[in-house]
BAKOL-54089 format. One line per 2 residues: their letters; for each residue x, y, z of C-alpha. Coordinates in steps of 0.05 Angstrom, whole numbers. Layout:
N
A	X,Y,Z  ...
This chain:
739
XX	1955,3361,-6814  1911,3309,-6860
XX	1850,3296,-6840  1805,3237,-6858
XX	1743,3253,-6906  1678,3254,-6865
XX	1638,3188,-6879  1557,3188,-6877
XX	1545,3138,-6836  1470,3114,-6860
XX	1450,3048,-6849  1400,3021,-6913
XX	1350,2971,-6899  1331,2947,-6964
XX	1257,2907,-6958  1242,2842,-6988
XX	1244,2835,-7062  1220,2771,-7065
XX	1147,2769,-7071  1117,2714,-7036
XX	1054,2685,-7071  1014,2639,-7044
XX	960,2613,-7096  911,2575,-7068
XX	830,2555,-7092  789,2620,-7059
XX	835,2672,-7054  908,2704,-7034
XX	938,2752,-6971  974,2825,-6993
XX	1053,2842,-6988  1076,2867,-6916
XX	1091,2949,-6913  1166,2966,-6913
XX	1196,2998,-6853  1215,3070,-6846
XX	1291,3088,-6860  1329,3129,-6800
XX	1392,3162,-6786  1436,3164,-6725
XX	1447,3225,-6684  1512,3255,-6698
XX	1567,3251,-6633  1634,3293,-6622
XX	1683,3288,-6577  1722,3369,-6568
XX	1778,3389,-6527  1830,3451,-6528
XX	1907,3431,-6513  1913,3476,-6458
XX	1867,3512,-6404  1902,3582,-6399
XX	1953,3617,-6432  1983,3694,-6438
XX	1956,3736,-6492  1991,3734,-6549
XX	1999,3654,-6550  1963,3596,-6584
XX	1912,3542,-6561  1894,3488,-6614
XX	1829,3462,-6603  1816,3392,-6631
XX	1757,3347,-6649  1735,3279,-6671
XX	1662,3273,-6694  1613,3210,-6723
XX	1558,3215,-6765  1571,3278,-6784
XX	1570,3330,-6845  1607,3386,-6818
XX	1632,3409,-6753  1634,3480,-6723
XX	1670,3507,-6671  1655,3584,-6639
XX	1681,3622,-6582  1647,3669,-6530
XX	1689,3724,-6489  1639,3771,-6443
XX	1578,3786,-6497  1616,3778,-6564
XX	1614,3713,-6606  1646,3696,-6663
XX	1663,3634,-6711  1733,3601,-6703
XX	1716,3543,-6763  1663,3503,-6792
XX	1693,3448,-6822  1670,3386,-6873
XX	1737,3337,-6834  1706,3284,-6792
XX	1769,3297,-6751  1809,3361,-6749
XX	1848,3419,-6707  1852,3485,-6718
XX	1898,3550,-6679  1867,3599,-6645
XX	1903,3661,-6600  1846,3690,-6546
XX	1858,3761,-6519  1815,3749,-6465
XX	1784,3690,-6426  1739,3646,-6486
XX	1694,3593,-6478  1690,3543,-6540
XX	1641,3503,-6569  1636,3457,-6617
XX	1582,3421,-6656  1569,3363,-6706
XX	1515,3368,-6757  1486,3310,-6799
XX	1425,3282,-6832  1409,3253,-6760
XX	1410,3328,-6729  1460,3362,-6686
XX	1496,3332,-6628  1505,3356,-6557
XX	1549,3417,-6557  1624,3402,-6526
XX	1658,3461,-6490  1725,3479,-6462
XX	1738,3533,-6426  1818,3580,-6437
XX	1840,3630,-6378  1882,3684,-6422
XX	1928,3719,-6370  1950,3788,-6393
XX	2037,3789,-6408  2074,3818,-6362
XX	2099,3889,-6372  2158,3891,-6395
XX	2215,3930,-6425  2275,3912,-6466
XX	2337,3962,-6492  2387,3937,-6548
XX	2463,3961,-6564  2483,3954,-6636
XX	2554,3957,-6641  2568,3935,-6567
XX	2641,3952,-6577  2667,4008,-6618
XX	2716,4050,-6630  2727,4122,-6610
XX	2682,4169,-6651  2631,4113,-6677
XX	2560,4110,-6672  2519,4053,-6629
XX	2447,4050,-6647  2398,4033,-6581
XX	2334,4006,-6590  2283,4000,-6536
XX	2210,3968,-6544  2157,3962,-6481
XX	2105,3897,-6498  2056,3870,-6443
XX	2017,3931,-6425  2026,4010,-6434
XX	2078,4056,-6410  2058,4125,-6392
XX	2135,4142,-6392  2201,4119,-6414
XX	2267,4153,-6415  2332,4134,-6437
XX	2401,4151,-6399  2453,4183,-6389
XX	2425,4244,-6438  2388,4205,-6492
XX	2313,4222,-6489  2259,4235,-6443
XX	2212,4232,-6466  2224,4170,-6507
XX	2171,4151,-6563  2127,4089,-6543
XX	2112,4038,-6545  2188,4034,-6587
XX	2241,4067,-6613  2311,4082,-6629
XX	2364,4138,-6620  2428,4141,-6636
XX	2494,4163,-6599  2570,4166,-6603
XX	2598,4148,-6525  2662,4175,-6507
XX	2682,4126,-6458  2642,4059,-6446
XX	2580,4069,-6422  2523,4034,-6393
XX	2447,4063,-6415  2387,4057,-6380
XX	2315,4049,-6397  2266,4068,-6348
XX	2197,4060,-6369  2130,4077,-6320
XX	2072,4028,-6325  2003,4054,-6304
XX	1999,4028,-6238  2066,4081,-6232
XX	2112,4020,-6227  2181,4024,-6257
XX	2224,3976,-6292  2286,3976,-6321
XX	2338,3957,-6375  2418,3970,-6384
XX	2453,3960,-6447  2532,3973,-6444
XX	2579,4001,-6495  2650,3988,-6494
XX	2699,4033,-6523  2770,3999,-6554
XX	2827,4029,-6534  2801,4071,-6473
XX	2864,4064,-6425  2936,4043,-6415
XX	2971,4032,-6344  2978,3968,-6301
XX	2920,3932,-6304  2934,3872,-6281
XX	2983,3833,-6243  3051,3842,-6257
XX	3028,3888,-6307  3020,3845,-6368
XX	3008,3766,-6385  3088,3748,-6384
XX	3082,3755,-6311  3165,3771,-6308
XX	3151,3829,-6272  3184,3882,-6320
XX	3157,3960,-6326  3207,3969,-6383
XX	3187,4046,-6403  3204,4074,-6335
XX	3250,4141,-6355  3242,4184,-6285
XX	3272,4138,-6232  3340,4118,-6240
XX	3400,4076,-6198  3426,4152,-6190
XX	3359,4184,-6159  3331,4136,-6120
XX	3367,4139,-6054  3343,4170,-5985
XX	3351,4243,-5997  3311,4243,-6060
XX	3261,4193,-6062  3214,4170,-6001
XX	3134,4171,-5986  3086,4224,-6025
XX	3016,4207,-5996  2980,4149,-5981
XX	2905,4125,-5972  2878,4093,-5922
XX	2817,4033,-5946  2768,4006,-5899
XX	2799,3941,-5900  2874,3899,-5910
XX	2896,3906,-5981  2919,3842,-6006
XX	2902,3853,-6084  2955,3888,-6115
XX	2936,3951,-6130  2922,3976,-6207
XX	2938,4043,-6245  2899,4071,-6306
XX	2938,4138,-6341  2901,4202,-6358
XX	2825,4167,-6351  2774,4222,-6359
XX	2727,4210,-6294  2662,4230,-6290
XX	2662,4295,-6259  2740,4301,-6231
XX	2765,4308,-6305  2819,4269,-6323
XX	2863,4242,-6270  2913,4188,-6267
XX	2875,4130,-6217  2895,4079,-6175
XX	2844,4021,-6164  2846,3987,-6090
XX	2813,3928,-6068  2797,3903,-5995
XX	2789,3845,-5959  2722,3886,-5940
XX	2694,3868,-5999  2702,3948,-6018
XX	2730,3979,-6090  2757,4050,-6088
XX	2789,4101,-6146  2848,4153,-6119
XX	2879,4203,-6150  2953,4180,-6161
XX	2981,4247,-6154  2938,4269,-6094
XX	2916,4205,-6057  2911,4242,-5987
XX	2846,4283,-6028  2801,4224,-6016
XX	2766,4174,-6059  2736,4199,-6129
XX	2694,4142,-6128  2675,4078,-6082
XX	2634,4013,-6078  2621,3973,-6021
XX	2598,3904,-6022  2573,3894,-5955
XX	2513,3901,-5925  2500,3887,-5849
XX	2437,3902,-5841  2419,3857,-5885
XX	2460,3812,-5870  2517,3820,-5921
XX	2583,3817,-5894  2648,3786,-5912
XX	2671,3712,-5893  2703,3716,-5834
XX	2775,3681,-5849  2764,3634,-5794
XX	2709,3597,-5828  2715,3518,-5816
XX	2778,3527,-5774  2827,3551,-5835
XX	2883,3601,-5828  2882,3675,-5830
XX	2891,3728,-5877  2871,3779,-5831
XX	2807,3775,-5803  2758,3772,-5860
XX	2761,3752,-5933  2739,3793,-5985
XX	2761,3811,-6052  2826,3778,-6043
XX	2855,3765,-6125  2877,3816,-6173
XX	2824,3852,-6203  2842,3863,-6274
XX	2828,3919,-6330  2800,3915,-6397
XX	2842,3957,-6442  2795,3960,-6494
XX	2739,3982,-6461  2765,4003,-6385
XX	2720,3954,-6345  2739,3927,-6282
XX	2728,3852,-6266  2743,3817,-6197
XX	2709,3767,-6142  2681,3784,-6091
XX	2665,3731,-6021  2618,3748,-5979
XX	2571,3717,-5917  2498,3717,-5942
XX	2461,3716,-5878  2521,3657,-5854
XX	2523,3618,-5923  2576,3627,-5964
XX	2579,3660,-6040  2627,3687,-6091
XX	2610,3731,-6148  2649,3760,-6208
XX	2632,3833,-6213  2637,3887,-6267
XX	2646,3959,-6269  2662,4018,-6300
XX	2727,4059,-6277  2712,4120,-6300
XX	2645,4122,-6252  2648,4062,-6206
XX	2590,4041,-6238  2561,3970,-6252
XX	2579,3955,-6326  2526,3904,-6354
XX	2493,3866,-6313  2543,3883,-6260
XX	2558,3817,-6223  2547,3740,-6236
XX	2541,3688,-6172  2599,3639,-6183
XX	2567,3566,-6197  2590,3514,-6232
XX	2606,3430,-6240  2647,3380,-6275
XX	2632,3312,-6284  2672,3263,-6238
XX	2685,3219,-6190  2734,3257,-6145
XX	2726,3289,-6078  2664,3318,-6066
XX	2625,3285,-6124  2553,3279,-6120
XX	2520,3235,-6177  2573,3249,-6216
XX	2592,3317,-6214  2639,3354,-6175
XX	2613,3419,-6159  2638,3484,-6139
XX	2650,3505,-6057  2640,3574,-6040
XX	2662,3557,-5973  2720,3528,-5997
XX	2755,3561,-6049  2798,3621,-6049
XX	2801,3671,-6102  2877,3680,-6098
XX	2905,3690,-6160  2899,3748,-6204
XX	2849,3759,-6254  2871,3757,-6331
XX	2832,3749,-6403  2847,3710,-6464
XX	2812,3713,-6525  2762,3757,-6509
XX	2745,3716,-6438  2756,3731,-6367
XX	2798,3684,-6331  2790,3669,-6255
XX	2827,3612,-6212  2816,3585,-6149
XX	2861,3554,-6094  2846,3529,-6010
XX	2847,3556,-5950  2904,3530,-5920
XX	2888,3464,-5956  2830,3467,-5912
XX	2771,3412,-5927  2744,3380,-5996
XX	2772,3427,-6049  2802,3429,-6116
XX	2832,3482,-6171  2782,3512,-6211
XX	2794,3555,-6274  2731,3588,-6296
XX	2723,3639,-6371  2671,3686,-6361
XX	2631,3734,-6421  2669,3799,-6410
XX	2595,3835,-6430  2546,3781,-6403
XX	2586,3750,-6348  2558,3689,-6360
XX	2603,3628,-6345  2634,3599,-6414
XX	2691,3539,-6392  2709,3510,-6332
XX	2777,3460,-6315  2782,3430,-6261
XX	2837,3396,-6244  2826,3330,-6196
XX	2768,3303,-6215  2780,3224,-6213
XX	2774,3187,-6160  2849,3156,-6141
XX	2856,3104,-6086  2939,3104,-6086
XX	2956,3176,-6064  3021,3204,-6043
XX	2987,3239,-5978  2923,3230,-5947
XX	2887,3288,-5926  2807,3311,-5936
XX	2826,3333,-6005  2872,3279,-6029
XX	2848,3206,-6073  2818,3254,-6122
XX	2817,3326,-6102  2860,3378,-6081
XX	2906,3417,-6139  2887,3489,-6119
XX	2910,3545,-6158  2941,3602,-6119
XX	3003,3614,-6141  3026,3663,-6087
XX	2974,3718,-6118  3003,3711,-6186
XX	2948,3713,-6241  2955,3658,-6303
XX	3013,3667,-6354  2985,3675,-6428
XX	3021,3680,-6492  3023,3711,-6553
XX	2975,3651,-6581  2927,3646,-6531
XX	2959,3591,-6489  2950,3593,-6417
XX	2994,3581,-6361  2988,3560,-6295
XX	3015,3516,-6238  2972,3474,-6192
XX	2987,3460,-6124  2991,3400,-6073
XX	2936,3345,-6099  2924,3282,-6130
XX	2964,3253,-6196  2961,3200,-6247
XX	2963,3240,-6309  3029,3200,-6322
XX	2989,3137,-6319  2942,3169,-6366
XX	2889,3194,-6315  2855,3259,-6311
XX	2900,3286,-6247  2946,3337,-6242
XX	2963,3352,-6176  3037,3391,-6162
XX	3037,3397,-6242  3051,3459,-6298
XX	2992,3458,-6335  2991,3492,-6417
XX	2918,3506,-6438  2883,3519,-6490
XX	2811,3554,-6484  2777,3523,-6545
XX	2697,3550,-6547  2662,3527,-6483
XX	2715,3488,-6458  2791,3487,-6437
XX	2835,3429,-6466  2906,3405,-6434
XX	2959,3418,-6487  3018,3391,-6450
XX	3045,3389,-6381  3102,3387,-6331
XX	3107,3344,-6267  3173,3354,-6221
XX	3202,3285,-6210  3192,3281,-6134
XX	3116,3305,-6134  3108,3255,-6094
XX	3145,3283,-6031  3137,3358,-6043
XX	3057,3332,-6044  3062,3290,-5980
XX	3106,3358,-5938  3071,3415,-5968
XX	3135,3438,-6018  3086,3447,-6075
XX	3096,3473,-6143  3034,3510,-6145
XX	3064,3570,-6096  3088,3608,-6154
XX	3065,3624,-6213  3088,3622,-6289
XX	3139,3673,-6323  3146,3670,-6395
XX	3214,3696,-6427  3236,3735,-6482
XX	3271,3697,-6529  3341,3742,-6534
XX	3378,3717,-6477  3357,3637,-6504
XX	3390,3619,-6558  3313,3635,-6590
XX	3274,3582,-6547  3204,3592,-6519
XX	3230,3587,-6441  3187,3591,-6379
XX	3209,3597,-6308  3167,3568,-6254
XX	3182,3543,-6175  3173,3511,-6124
XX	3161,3516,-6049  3213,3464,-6043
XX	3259,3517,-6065  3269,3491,-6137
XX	3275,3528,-6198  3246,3497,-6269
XX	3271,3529,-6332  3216,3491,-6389
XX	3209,3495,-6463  3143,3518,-6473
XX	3138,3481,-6542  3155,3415,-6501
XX	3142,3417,-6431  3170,3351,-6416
XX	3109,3316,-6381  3131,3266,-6325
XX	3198,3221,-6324  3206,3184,-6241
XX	3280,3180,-6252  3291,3258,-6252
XX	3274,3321,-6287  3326,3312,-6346
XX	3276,3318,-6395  3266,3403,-6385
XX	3302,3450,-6401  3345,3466,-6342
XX	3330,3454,-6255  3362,3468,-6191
XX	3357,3488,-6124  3355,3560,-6099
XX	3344,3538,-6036  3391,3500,-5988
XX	3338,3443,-5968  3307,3379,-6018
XX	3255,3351,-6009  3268,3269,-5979
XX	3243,3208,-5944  3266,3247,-5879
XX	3232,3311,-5889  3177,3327,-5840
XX	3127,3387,-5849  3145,3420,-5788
XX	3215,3423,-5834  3179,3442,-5892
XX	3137,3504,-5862  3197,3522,-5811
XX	3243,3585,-5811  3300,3548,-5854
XX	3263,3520,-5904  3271,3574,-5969
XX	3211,3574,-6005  3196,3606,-6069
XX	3128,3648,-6075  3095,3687,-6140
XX	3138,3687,-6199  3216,3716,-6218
XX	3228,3777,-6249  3263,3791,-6302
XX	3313,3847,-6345  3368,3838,-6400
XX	3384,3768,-6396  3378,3772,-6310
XX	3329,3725,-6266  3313,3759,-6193
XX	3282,3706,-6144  3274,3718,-6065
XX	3263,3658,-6037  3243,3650,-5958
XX	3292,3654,-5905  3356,3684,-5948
XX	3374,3734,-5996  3357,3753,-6057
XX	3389,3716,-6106  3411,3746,-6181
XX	3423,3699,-6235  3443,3708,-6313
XX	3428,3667,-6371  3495,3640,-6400
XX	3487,3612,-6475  3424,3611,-6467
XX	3416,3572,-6402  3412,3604,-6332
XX	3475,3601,-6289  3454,3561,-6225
XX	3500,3599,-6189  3482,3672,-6173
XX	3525,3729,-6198  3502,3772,-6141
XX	3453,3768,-6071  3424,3814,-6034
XX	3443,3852,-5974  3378,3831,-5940
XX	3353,3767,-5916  3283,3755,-5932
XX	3241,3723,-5881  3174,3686,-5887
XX	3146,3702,-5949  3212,3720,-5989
XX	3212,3770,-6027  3157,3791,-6082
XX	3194,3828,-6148  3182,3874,-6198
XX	3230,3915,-6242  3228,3975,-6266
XX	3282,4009,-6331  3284,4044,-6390
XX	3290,4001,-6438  3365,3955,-6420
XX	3386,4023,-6383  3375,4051,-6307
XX	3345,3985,-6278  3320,3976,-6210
XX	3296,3923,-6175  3244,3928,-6127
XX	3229,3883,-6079  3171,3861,-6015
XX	3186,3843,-5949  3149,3823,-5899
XX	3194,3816,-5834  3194,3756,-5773
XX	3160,3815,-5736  3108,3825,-5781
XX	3140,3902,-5814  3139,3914,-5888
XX	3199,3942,-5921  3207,3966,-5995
XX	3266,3959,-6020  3303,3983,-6081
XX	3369,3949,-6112  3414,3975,-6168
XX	3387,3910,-6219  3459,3906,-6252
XX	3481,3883,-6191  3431,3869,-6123
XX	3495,3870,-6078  3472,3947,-6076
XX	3418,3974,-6046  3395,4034,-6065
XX	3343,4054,-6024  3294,4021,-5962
XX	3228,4043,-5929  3262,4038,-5864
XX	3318,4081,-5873  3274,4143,-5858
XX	3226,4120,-5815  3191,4171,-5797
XX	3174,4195,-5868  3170,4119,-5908
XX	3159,4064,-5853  3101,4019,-5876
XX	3076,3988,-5817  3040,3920,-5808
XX	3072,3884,-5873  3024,3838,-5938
XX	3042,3770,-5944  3059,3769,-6019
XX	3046,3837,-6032  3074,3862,-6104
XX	3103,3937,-6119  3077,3970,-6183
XX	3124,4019,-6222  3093,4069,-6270
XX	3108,4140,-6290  3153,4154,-6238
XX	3117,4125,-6182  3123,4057,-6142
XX	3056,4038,-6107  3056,3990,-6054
XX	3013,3971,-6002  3019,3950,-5927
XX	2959,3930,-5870  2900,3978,-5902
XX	2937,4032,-5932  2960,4042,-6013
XX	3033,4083,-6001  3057,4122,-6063
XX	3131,4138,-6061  3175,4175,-6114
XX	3221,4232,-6119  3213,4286,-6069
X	3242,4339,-6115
């Protein structure tokens, strides 16, 4: 920084030059003695920019002196002194960086002396110990190197070690080793301080390519339900002599997450097993062998903590509906295939408030991957429901973790619905770092106020929206676009507002936020809003393109009863007047929605809903809607038929019936199908696909060996390598061929 030169500031008296002569008869007076010249004292005014710091960081001490020459500063710690500057600048500041406590000084010097000497006094606090541990690749490939790199700063470690298996020793006070995972892997630096206290560091490795199975709902992004590489069960094989129940496992709490399967994963003592992954509504995670599940766990992880005060939310929190007792980890989870990690939400009751966090681990160990878990919190600006100064910010209490778990692009992606449309919520969509979990984007859905609204509950004139989908996870394409319907809530997107209650939303996660890319609106959202028929009940399946005439089609529904076949390339947006602008609509069920309708219609035991999403094979569309049978429908040059080539046997009560399908390739299809009965029994049951007139094969044909018990509302089969996993009040069933 420029200084100004130092000035001498001396005064001259110059005497007088004039000689005054006074010449008079007898004589004359002498010339008057000059007086002395003097010089003023030199001043300074000192100060430093901060009275303590840590070691290691900078104080600039500044002064301003008069009548000066020069200035010098010095600094004292204990008995040692030293020189920081002496400097000609009448004005100046110079850096200094104490490693202990220091008391400054500074002087001015000029031809007038020295002035007073200024102080200022710096605490210096010692860092903090601390310890860090680097990963470079973070994500590699099987057979390459990562390099780690640890350093400890702020004081001296007597030890440090690095695991699993890298050194320990480890050099000090840094170092480096390098290693060549063979599955991802989270190290550990533990370093010792001198006091004997410990800290530590993780850094995580993920390895590409690591596992195949199901690994998310529906087993893959389409969401249509189809396990098209099934080649051990067959239309001829499945029946009640042959196939039936193999073993089951019994969790600790209901299991409403749909259970996930990862092939020939090499655990980390068991060896390499085939795994299925359950989640509880007791907040609990457990790993079972496949082909042995009756052996017990080969890992677990419980979230809850009673004695501290950690339990789950109990589900009658605020007055809402049930879902059994508790809430827990409710969504599901889904796998990483590149790297085998294991993301889903957990709710629990922290000592009676509230929380939600994303977790993270590994399923080879059951270990935290990363930083292992991530609170959920998060706001949008607006004026809707629940705005405070402008933002709208997440519930805990609120909102339920419903749907399943998916990524895009290298994010996590986790929805939210209601309870029950219980209270001020909305939808939430939230991307998470898949290595950090550190929030990236968040959409919400409502978030302008809206004084005209179709209904007028807590959540409505700017709120509501949720995203549940009946447990279906969001739809995502081959480009990245996301899928997913919202549920009963506020709208005025057609009159260019930010609302999109009842409403098929196409997104588009674009850096650190999501951006609407188009949209669909059924024609009578105002009535399926006002008696609880939303669209948001089901989610999103995308279709292959060789039963449509090579259109990008989409099926979604309705809990109307309503089926929407949509272009995904134009989704249609909004048109009062009808739905003529999509695709293709009609009614499954028996019942529209009208002036007349009442929600004690709406939510009674005629009314057929439709819940999660259809499934499909070779050009066929499965839905089970609520209170009849399972319908079958074909696409016809390249539309769907509206009138089913074949139904069920069965009529589905409540819930209707959840779908998946399993085939080899267009040959030996079966569909498989969830019911939960009027009395509260779940049945599997298993239909030639060709034709669902048939059934093949039921749970409750041999009760004694295959009944399920207490049935899941929404509960979805999975089909893989010969086995179909299901899941009933807190047991995992695996069934397959009994020969």
């Amino acid at each position: 920084m420029r200084t100004r030169s130092l000035a001498r500031h001396v005064r001259s008296f110059f005497p007088l030059t004039l000689a005054t002569v006074f010449i008079s008869c007898g004589g004359g007076s002498p010339a008057p003695t000059p007086a002395p010249q003097t010089s003023a004292t030199p001043t300074i005014i000192f100060s430093a920019s901060t009275n303590a710091i840590t070691a290691g960081q900078i104080v600039t001490l500044t002064w301003q002196a008069t009548n000066a020459t020069s200035v010098t500063v010095t600094a004292s710690s204990g008995s040692t002194s030293r020189t920081v500057t002496t400097s000609s600048e009448a004005s100046g500041k110079v850096n200094d960086s104490p490693t202990e406590t220091t008391a400054y000084s500074a002087v001015a010097v000029g031809s007038g002396g020295s002035s007073q000497p200024q102080t200022a006094n710096v605490q210096v606090g010692q860092a903090p110990f601390a310890l860090s541990l680097s990963a470079s690749p973070s994500t590699i490939a099987p057979g390459q190197q990562v390099t780690l790199t640890w350093q400890v700063t702020g004081g001296t470690a007597s030890a440090l070690s690095v695991d699993p298996g890298v050194c320990g020793p480890c050099a000090l006070p840094q170092g480096s080793a390098t290693v060549t995972p063979a599955a991802s892997t989270t190290y550990t630096a533990t370093a010792t301080a001198a006091d004997g206290s410990l800290i530590r560091q993780t850094a995580s490795i993920g390895l590409t390519g690591s596992v195949s199975g199901v690994l998310q709902w529906k087993g893959d992004s389409s969401r249509r339900g189809l396990y098209s590489q099934e080649t051990t069960l067959t239309p001829s094989n499945v029946n009640v002599a042959g196939f039936g129940r193999l073993g089951s496992f019994k969790a600790d709490g209901i299991v409403m997450a749909q259970p996930l399967y990862v092939a020939n994963i090499k655990m980390d003592q068991a060896g390499t097993r085939n795994v299925i992954l359950i989640a509880t509504e007791n907040d609990s995670v457990y790993a079972i062998d496949a082909d042995n599940p009756g052996a017990g766990s080969l890992w677990e992880r419980h979230y809850v903590d009673p004695a501290k005060g950690i339990t789950t939310l109990p589900d009658n929190f605020g007055g809402r509906t049930t879902l059994g007792g508790q809430v827990g980890i409710t969504g599901t989870p889904l796998v990483d295939a590149t790297t085998g990690i294991m993301y889903f939400v957990t709710t629990i009751s922290n000592n009676g408030v509230a929380e939600q966090w994303l977790r993270a681990i590994d399923t080879q160990t059951g270990n935290d991957f990363g930083p292992g878990s991530v609170k959920i919190e998060a706001s949008v600006p607006g004026d809707g429901k629940g705005s405070v100064n402008g933002q709208i910010a997440f519930d805990p209490s609120n909102q339920n973790q419903r749907a399943g778990l998916t990524e895009v692009n290298g994010s996590i992606l986790v929805a939210w619905g209601s309870f029950s449309d219980w209270g001020v919520y909305h939808g939430w969509l939230m991307a998470f770092d898949p290595t950090t979990l550190q929030l990236k984007a968040v959409f919400n859905p409502t978030t302008q106020y809206q004084a005209n609204d179709a209904a007028n509950g807590p959540a409505d004139h700017g709120g509501g929206g949720a995203f549940w989908q009946g447990g279906a996870a969001p739809a995502v394409d081959a480009s990245g676009n996301i899928y997913l319907n919202s549920a009963d809530g506020s709208f005025n997107a057609d009159q260019g507002g930010n609302n999109y209650g009842d409403t098929l939303l196409k997104l588009k996660l674009n850096g650190n936020s999501f951006q609407v890319l188009d949209w669909f609106t059924p024609y009578d959202e105002a009535c399926i809003d006002l008696d609880d028929l939303e669209l948001g009940s089901a989610g999103i399946a995308l279709l292959p393109t060789d039963f449509t005439n090579g259109a990008n089609l989409a099926i979604a529904s309705s809990k109307e009863g309503r089926l929407f076949l949509v272009n995904t390339d134009n989704l249609g947006k909004f048109s009062g007047g009808g739905d003529n602008q999509i695709t293709e609509e009609f009614m499954v069920g028996a019942y529209t929605c009208s002036a007349t309708t009442t929600g004690a219609d709406a939510d009674g035991p005629n009314w057929n809903r439709l819940y999660g999403t259809a499934s499909y094979w070779n050009g066929n569309v499965y839905m089970g809607a609520s209170n009849m049978a399972l319908m079958q429908y074909q696409f016809q040059n390249g539309l769907l038929n509206s009138t089913p080539v074949a139904m069920s046997p069965t009529t589905y009560g409540y819930r209707g019936a959840n779908t998946v399908v399993s085939a080899n390739g267009s040959q030996n299809a079966i569909v498989w199908a969830y019911e939960k009965t009027p009395t509260g029994l779940g049945i599997l049951h298993a239909y030639e696909a060709t034709s669902v007139s048939t059934e093949l094969w039921n749970s409750e044909m041999n009760t004694t060996r295959d009944a399920l018990g207490e049935g899941i509302g929404f509960s979805t089969p999975v089909v893989v390598n010969g086995r179909v996993i299901t899941t009933y009040d807190t047991r995992v069933g695996i069934f397959g061929l009994l020969h």
